[in-house]
N, CA, C and O atoms as a CHARMM CRD file, in Angstrom:
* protein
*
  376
    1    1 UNK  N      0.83800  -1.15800   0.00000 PROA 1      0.00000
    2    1 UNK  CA     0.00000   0.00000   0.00000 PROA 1      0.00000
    3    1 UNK  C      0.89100   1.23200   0.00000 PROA 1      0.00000
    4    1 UNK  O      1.63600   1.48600   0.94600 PROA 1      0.00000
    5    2 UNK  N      0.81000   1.86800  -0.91300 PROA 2      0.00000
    6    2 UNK  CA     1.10000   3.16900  -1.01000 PROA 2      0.00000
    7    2 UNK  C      0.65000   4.58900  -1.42400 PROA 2      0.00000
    8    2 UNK  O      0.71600   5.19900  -2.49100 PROA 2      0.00000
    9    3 UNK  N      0.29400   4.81800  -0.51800 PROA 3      0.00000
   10    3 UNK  CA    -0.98000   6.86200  -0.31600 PROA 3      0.00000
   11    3 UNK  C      0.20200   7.93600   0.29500 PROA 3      0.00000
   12    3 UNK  O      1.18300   7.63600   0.97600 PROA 3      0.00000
   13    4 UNK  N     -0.06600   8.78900  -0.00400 PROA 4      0.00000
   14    4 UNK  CA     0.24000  10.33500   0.39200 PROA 4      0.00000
   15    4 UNK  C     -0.55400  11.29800   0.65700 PROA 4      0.00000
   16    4 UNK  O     -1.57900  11.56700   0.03100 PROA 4      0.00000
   17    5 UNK  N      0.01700  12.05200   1.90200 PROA 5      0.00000
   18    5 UNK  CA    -1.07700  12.93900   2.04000 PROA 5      0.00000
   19    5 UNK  C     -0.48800  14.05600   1.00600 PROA 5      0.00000
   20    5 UNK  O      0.68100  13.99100   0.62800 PROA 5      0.00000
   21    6 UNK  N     -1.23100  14.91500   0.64600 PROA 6      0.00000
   22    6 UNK  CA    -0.61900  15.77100  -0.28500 PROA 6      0.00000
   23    6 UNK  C     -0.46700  17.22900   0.06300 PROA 6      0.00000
   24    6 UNK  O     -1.48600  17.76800   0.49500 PROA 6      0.00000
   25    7 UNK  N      0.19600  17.67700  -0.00300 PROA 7      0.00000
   26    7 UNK  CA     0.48600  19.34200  -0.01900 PROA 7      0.00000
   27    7 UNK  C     -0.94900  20.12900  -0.02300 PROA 7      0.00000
   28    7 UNK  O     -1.09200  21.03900   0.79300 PROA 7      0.00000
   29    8 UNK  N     -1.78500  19.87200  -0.72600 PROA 8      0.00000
   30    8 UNK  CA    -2.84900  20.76400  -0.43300 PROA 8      0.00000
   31    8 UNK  C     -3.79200  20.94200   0.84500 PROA 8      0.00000
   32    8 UNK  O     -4.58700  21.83600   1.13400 PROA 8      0.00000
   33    9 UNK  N     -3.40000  19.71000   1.54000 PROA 9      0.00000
   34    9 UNK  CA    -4.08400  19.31900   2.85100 PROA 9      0.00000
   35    9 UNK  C     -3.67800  20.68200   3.75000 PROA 9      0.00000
   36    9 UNK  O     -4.43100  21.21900   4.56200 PROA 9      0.00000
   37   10 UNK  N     -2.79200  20.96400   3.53400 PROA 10     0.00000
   38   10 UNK  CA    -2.02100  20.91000   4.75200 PROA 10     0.00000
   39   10 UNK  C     -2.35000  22.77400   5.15300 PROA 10     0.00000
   40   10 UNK  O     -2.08200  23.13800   6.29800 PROA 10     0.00000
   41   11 UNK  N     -2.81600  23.62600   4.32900 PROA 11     0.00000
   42   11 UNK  CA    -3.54500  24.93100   4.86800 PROA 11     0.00000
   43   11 UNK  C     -5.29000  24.75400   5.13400 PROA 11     0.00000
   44   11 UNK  O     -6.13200  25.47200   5.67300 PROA 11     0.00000
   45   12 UNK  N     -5.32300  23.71600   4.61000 PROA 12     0.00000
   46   12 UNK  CA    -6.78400  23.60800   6.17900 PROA 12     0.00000
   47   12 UNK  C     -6.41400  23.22300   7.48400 PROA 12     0.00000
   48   12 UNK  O     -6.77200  23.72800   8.54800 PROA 12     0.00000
   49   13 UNK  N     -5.88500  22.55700   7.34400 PROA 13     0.00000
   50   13 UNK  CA    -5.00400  22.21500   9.10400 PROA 13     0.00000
   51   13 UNK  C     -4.21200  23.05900   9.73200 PROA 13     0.00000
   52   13 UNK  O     -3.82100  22.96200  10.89500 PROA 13     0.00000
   53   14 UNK  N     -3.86300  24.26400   8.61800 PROA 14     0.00000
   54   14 UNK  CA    -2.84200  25.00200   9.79500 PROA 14     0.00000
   55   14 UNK  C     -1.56400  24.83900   9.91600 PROA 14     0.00000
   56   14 UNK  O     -0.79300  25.44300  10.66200 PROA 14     0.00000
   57   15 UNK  N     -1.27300  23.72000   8.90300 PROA 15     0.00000
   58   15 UNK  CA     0.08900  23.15200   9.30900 PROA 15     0.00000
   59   15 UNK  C      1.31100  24.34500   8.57700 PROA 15     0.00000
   60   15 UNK  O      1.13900  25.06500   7.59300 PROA 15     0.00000
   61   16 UNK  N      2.15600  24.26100   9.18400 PROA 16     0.00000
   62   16 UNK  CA     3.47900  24.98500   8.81300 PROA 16     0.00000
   63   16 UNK  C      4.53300  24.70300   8.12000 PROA 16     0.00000
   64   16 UNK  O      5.10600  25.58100   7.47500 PROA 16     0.00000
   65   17 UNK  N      4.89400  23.61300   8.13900 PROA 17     0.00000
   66   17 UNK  CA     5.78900  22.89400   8.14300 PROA 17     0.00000
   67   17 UNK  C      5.29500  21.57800   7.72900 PROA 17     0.00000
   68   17 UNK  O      4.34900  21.12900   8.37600 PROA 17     0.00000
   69   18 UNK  N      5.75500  20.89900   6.79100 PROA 18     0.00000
   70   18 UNK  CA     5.58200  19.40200   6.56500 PROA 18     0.00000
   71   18 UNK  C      6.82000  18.74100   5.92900 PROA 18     0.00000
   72   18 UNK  O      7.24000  19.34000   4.94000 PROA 18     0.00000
   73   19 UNK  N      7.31700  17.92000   6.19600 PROA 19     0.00000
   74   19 UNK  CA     8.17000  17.02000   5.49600 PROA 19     0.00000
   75   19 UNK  C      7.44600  15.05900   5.20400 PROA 19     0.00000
   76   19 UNK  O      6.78300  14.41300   6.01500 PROA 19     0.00000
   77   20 UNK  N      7.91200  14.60800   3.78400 PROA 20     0.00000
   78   20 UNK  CA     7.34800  13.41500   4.08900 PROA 20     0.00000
   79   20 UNK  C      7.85400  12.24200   4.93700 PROA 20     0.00000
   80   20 UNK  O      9.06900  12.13200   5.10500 PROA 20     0.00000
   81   21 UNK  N      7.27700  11.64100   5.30900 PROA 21     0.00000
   82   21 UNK  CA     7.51700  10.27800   5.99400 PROA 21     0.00000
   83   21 UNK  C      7.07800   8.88400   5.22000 PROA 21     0.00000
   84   21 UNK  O      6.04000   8.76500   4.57000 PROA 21     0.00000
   85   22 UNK  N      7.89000   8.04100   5.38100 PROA 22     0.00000
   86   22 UNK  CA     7.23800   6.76300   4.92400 PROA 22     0.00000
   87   22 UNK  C      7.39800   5.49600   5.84700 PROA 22     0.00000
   88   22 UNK  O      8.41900   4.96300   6.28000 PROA 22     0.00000
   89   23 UNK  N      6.31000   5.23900   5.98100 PROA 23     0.00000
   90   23 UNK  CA     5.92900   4.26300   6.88600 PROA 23     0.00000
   91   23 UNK  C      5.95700   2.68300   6.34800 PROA 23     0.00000
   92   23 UNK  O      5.37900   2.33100   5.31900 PROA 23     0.00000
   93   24 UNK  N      6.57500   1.95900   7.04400 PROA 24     0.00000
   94   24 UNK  CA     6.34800   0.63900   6.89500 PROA 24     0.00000
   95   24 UNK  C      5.37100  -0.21100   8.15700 PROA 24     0.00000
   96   24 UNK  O      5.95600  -0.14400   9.23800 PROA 24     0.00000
   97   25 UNK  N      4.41600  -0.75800   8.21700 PROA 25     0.00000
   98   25 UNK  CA     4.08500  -1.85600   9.00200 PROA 25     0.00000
   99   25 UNK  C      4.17400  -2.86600   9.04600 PROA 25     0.00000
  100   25 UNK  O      3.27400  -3.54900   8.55800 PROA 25     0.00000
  101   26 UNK  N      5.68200  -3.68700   9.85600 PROA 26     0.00000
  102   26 UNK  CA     5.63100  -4.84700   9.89100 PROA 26     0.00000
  103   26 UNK  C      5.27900  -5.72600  10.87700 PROA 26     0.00000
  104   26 UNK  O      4.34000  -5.35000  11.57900 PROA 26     0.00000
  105   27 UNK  N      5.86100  -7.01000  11.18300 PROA 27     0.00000
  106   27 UNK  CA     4.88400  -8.17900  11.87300 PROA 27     0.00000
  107   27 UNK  C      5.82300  -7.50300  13.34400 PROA 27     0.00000
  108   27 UNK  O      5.14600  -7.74200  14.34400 PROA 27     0.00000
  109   28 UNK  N      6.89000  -6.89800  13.64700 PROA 28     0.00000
  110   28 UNK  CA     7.48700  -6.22800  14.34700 PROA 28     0.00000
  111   28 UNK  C      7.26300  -5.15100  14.80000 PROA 28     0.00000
  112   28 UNK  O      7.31300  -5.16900  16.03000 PROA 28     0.00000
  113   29 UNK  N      6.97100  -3.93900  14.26600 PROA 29     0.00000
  114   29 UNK  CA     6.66000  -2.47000  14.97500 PROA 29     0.00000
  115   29 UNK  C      6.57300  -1.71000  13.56100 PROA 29     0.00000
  116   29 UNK  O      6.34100  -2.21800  12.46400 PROA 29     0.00000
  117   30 UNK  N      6.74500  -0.76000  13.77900 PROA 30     0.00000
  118   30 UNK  CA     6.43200   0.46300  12.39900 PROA 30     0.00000
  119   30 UNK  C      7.67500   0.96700  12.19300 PROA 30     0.00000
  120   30 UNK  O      8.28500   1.42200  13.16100 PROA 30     0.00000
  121   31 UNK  N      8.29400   0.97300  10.82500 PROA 31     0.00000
  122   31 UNK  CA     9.36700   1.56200  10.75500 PROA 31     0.00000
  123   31 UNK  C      9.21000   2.87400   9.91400 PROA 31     0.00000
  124   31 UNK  O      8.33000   2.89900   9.05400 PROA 31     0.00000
  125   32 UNK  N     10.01000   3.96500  10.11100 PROA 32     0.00000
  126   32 UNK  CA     9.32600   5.17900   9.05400 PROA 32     0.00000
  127   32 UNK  C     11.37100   5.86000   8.81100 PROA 32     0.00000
  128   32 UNK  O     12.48100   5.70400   9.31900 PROA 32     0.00000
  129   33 UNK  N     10.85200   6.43000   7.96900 PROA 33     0.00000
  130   33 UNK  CA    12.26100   6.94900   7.04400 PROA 33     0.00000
  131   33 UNK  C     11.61700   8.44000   6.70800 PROA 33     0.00000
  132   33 UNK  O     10.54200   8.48200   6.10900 PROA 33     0.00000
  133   34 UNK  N     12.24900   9.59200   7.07800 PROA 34     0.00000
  134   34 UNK  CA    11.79600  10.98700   6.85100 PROA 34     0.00000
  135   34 UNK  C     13.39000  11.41300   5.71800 PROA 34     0.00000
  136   34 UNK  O     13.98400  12.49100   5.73000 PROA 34     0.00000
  137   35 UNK  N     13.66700  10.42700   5.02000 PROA 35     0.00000
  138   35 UNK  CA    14.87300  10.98000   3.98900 PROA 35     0.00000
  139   35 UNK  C     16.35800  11.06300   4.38400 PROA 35     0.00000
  140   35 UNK  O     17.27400  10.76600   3.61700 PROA 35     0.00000
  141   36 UNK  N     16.57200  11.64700   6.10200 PROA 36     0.00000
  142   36 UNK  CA    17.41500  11.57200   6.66700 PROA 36     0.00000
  143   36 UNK  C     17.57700  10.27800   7.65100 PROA 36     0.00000
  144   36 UNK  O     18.61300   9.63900   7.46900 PROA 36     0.00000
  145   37 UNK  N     16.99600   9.96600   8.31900 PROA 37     0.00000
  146   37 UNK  CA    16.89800   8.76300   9.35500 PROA 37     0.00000
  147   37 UNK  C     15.80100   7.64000   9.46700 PROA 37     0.00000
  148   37 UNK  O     14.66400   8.10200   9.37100 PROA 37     0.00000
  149   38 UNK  N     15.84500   6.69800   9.59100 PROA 38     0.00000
  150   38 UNK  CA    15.21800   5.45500   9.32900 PROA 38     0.00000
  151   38 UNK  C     15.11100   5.46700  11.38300 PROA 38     0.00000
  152   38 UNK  O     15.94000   5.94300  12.15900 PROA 38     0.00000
  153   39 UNK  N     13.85200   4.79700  11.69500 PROA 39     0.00000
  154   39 UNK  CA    13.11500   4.79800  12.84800 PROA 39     0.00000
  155   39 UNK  C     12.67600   3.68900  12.63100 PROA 39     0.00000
  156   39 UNK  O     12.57600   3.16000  11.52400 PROA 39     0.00000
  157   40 UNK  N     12.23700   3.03400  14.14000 PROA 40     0.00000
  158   40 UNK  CA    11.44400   1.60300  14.10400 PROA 40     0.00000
  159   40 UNK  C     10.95600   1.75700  15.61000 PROA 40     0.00000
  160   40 UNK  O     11.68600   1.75200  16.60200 PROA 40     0.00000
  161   41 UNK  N      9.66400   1.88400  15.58200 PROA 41     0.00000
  162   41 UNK  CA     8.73400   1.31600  16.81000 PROA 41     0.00000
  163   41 UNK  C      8.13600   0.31600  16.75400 PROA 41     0.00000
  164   41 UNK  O      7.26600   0.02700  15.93200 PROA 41     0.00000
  165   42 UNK  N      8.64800  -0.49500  17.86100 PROA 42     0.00000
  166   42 UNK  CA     8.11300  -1.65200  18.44300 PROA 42     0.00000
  167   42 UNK  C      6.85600  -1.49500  18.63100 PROA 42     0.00000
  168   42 UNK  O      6.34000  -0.39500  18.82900 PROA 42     0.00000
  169   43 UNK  N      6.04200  -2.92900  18.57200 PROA 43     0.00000
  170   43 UNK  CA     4.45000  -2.70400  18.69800 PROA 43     0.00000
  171   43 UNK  C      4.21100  -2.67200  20.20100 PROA 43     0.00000
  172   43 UNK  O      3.12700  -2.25900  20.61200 PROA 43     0.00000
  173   44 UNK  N      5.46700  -3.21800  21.33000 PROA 44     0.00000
  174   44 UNK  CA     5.44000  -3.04300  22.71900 PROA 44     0.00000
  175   44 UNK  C      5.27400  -1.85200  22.92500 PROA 44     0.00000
  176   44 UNK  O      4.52600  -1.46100  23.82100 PROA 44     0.00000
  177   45 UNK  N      5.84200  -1.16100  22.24900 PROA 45     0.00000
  178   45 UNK  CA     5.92500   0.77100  22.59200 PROA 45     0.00000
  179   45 UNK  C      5.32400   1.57600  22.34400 PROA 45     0.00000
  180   45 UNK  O      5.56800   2.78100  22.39400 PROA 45     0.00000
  181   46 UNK  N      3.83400   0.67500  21.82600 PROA 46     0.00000
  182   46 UNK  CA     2.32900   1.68700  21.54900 PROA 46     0.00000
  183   46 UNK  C      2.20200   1.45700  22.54500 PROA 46     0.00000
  184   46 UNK  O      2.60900   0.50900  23.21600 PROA 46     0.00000
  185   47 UNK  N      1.31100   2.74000  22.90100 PROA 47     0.00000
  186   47 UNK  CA     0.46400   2.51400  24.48300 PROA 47     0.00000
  187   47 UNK  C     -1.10500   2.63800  24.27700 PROA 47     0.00000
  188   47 UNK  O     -1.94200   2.41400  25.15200 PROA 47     0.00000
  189   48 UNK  N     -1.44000   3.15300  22.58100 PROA 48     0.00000
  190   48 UNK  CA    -2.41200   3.33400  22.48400 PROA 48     0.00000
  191   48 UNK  C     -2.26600   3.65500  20.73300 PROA 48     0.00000
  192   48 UNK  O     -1.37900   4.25600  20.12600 PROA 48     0.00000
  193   49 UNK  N     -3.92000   2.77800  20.07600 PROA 49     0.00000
  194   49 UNK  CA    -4.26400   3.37700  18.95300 PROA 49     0.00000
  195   49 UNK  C     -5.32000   4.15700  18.71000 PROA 49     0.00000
  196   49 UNK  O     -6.22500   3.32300  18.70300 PROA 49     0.00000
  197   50 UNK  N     -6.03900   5.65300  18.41600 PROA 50     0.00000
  198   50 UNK  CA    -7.03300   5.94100  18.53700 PROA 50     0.00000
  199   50 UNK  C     -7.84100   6.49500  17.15500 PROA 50     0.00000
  200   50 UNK  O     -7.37100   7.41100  16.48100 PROA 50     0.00000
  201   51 UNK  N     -9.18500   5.78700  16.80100 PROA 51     0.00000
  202   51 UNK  CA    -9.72500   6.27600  16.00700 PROA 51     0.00000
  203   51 UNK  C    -10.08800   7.49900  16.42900 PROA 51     0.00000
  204   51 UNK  O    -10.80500   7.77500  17.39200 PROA 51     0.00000
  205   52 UNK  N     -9.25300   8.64300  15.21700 PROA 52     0.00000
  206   52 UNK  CA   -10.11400   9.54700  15.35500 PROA 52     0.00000
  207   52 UNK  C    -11.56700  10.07100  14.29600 PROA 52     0.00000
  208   52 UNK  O    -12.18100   9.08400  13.89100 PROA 52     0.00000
  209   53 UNK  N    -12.04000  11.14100  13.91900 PROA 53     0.00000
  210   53 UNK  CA   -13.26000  10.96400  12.47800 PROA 53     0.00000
  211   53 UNK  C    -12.27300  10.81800  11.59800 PROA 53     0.00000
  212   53 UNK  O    -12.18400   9.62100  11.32500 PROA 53     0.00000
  213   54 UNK  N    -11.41600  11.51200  10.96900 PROA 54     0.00000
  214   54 UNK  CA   -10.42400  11.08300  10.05700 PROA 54     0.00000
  215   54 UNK  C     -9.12700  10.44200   9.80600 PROA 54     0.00000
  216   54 UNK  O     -8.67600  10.37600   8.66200 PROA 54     0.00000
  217   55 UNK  N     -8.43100   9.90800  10.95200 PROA 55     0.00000
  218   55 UNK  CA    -7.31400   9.55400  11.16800 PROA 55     0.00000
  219   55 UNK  C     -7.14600   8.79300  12.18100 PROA 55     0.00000
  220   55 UNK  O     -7.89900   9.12700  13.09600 PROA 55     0.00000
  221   56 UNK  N     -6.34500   7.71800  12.48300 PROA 56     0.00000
  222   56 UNK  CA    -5.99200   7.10200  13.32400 PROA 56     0.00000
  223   56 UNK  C     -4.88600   8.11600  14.15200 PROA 56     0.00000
  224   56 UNK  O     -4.19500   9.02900  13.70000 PROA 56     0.00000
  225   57 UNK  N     -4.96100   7.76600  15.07400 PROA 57     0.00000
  226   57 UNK  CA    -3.50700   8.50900  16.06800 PROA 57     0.00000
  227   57 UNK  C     -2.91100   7.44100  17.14300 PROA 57     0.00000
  228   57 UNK  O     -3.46900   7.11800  18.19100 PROA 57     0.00000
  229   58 UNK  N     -1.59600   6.93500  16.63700 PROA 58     0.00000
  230   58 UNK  CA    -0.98200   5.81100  16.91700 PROA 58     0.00000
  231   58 UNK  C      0.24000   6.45400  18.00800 PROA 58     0.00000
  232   58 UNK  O      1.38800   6.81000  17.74100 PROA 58     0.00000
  233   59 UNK  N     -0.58900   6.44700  19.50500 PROA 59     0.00000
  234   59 UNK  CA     0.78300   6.73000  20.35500 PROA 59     0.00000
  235   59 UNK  C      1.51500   5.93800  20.52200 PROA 59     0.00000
  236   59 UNK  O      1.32900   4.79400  20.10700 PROA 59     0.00000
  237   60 UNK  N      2.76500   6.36700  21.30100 PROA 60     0.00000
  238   60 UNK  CA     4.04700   5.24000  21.41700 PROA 60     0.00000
  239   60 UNK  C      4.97200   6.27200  22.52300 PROA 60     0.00000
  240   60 UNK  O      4.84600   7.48700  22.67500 PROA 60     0.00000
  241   61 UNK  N      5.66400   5.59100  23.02400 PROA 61     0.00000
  242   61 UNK  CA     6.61100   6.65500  24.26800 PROA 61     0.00000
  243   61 UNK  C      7.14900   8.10600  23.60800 PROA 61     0.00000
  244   61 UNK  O      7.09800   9.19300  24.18200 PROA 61     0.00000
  245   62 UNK  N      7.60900   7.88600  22.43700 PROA 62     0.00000
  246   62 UNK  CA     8.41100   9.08000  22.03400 PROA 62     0.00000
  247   62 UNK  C      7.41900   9.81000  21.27800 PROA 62     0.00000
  248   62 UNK  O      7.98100  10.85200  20.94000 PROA 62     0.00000
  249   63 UNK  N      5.89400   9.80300  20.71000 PROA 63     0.00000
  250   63 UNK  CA     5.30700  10.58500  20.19100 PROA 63     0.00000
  251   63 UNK  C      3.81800  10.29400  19.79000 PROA 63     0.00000
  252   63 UNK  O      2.90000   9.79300  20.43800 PROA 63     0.00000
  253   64 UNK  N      3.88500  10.78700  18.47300 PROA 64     0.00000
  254   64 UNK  CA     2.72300  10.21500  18.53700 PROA 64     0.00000
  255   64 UNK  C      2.77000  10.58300  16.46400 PROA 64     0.00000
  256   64 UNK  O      3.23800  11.51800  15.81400 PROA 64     0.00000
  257   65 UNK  N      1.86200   9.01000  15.97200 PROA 65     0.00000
  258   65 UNK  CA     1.96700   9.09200  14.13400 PROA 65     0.00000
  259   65 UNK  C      0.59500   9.46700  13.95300 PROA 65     0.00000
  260   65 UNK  O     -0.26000   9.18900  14.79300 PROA 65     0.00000
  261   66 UNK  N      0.35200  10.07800  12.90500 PROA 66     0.00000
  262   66 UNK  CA    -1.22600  10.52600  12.44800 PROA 66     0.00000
  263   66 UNK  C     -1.56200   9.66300  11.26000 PROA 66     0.00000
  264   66 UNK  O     -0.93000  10.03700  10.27200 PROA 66     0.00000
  265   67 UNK  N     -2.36800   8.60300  11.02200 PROA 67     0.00000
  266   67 UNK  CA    -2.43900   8.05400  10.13900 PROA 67     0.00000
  267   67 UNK  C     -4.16900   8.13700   9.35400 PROA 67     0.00000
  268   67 UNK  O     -5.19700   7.49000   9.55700 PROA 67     0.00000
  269   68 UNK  N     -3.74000   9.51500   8.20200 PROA 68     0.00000
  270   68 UNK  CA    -5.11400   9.66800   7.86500 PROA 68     0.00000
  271   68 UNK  C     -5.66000   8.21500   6.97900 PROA 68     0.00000
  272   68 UNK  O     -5.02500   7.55000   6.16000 PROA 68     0.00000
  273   69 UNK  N     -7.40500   7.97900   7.60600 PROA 69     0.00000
  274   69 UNK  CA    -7.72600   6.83500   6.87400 PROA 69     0.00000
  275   69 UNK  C     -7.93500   6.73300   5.20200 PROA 69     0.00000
  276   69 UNK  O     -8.10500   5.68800   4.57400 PROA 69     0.00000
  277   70 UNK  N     -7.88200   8.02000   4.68300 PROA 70     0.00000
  278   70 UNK  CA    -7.57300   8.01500   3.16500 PROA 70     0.00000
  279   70 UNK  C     -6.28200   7.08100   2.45500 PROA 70     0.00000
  280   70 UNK  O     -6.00100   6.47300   1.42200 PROA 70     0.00000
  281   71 UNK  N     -5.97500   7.27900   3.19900 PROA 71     0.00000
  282   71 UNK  CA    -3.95700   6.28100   2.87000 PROA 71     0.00000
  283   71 UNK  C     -4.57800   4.78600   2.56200 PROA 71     0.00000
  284   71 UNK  O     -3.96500   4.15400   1.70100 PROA 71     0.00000
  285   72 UNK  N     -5.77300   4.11400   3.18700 PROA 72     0.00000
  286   72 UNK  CA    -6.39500   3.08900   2.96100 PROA 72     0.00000
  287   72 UNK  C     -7.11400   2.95700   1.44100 PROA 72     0.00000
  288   72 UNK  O     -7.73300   3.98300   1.16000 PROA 72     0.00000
  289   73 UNK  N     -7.15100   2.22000   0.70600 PROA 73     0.00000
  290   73 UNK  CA    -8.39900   1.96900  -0.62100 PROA 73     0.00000
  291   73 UNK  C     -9.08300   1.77600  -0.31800 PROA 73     0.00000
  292   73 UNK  O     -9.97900   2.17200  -1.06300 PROA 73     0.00000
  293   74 UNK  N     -9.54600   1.14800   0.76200 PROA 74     0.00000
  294   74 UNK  CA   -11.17500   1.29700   1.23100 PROA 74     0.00000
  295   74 UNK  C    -11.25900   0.73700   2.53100 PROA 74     0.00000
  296   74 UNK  O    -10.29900   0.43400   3.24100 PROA 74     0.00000
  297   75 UNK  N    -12.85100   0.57600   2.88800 PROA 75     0.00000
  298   75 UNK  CA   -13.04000  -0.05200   4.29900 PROA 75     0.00000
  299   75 UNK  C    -12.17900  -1.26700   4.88300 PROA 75     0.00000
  300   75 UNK  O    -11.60700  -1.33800   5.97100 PROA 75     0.00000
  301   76 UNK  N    -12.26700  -2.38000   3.65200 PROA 76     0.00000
  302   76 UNK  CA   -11.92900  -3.76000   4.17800 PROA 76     0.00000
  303   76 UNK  C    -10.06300  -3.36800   4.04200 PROA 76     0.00000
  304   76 UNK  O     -9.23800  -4.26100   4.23400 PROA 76     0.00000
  305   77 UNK  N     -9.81300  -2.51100   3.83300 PROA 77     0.00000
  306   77 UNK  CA    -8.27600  -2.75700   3.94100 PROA 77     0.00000
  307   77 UNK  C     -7.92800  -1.88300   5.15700 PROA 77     0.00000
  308   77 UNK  O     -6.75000  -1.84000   5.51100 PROA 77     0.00000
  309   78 UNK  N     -8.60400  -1.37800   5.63900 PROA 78     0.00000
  310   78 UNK  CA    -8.60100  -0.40900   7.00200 PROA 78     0.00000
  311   78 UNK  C     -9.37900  -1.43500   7.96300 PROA 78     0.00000
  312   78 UNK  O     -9.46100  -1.21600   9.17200 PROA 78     0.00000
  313   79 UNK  N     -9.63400  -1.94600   7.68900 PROA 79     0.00000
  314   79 UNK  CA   -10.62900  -3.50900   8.67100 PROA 79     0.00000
  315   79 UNK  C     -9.24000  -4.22600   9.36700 PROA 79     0.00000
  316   79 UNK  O     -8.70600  -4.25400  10.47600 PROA 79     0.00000
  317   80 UNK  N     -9.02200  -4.73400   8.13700 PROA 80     0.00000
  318   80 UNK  CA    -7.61500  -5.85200   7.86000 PROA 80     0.00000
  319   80 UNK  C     -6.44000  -4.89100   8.56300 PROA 80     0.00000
  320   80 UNK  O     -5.74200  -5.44500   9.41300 PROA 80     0.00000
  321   81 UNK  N     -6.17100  -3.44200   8.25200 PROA 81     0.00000
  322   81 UNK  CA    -4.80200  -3.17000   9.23900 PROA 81     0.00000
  323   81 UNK  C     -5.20900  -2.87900  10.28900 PROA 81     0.00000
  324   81 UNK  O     -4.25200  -2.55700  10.99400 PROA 81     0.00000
  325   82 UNK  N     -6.63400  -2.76900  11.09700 PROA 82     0.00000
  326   82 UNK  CA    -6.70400  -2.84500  12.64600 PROA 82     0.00000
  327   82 UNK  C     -6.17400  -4.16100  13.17000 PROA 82     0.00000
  328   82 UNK  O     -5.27000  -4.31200  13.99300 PROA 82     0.00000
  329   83 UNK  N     -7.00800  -5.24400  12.45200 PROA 83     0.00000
  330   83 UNK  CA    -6.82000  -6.39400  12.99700 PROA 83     0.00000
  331   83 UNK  C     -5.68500  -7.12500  13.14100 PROA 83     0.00000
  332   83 UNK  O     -5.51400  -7.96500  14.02400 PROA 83     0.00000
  333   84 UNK  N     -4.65300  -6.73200  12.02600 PROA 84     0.00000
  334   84 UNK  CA    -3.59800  -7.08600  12.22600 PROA 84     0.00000
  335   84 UNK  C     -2.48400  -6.24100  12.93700 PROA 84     0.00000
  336   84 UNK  O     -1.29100  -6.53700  13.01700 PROA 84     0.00000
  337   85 UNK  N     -3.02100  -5.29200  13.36400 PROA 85     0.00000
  338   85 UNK  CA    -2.51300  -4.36500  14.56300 PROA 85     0.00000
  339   85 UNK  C     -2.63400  -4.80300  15.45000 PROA 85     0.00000
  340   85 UNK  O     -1.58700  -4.87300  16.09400 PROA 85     0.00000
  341   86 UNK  N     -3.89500  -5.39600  16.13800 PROA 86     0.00000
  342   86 UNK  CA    -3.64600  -5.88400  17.15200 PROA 86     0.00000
  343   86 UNK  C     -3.06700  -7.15500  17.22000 PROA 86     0.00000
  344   86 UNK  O     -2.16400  -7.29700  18.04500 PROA 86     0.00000
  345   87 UNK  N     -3.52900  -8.50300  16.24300 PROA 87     0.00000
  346   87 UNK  CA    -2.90500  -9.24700  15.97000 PROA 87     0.00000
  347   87 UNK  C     -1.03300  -9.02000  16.95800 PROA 87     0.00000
  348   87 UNK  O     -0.69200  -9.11300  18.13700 PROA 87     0.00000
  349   88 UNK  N     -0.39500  -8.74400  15.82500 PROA 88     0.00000
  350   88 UNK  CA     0.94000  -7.91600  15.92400 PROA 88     0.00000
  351   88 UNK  C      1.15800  -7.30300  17.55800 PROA 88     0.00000
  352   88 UNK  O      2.09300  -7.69900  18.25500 PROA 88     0.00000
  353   89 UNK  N      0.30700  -6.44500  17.96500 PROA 89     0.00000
  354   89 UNK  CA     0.27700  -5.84000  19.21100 PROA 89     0.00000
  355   89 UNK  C      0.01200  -7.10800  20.59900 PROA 89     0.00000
  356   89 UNK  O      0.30000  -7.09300  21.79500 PROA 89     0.00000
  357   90 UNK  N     -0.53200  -7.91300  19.88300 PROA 90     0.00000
  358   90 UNK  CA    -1.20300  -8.77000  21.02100 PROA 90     0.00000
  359   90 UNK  C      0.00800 -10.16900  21.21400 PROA 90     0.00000
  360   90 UNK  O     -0.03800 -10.86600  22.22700 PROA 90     0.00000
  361   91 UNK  N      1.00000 -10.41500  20.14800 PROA 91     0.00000
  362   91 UNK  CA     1.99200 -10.95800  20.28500 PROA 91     0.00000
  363   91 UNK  C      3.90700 -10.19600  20.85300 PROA 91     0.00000
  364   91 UNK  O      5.02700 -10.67900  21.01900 PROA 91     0.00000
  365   92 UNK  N      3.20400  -8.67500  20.96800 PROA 92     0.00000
  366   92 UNK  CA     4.59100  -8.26700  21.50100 PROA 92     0.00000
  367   92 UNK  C      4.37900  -8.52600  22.38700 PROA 92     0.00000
  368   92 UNK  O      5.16300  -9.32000  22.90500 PROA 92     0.00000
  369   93 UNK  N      3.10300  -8.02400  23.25800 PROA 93     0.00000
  370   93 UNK  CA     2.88100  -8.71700  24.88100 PROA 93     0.00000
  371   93 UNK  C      3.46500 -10.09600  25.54700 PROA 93     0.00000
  372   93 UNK  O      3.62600 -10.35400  26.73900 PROA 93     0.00000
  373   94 UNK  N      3.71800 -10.86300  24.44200 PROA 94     0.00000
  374   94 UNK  CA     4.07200 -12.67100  25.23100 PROA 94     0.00000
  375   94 UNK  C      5.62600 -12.42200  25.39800 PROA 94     0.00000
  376   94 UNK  O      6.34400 -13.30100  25.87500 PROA 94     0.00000
């Protein structure tokens, strides 16, 4: 799966500043690459995922990722990456 949020988003929100990120989700944690540095959170190191109306907001100790649900093709593939979120989440615990 690959979506972008796009540049035009980003003066309804207010935002200032944007650089991209790219996210990987694996059977391990989330890894993301902003061009300069490559990152990896463990799925132990969410403390929380929250639907919001448009976006997921995926905390973790050091922050927090915004994952708008547009980045999805549709319902059942936004079905399928909860479940295998927790899936994933429910095996860092053991």
């Amino acid at each position: 799966m690959k979506r972008k949020v796009t540049n035009k988003i980003l003066p309804k929100m207010d935002i200032q500043d944007f650089k991209e990120v790219v996210y990987r989700f694996t059977e391990e944690g989330i890894e993301y690459t902003d061009k300069k540095k490559k990152m990896k959170i463990a799925y132990g190191d969410i403390i929380t995922m929250v639907p919001l109306e448009s976006q997921f907001v995926i905390h973790y100790q050091g922050g927090a990722i915004l994952l708008p649900y547009h980045v999805f093709a549709n319902e059942d593939e936004m079905k399928e990456f909860v479940k295998e979120y927790h899936i994933c989440k429910g095996k860092s615990k053991k």
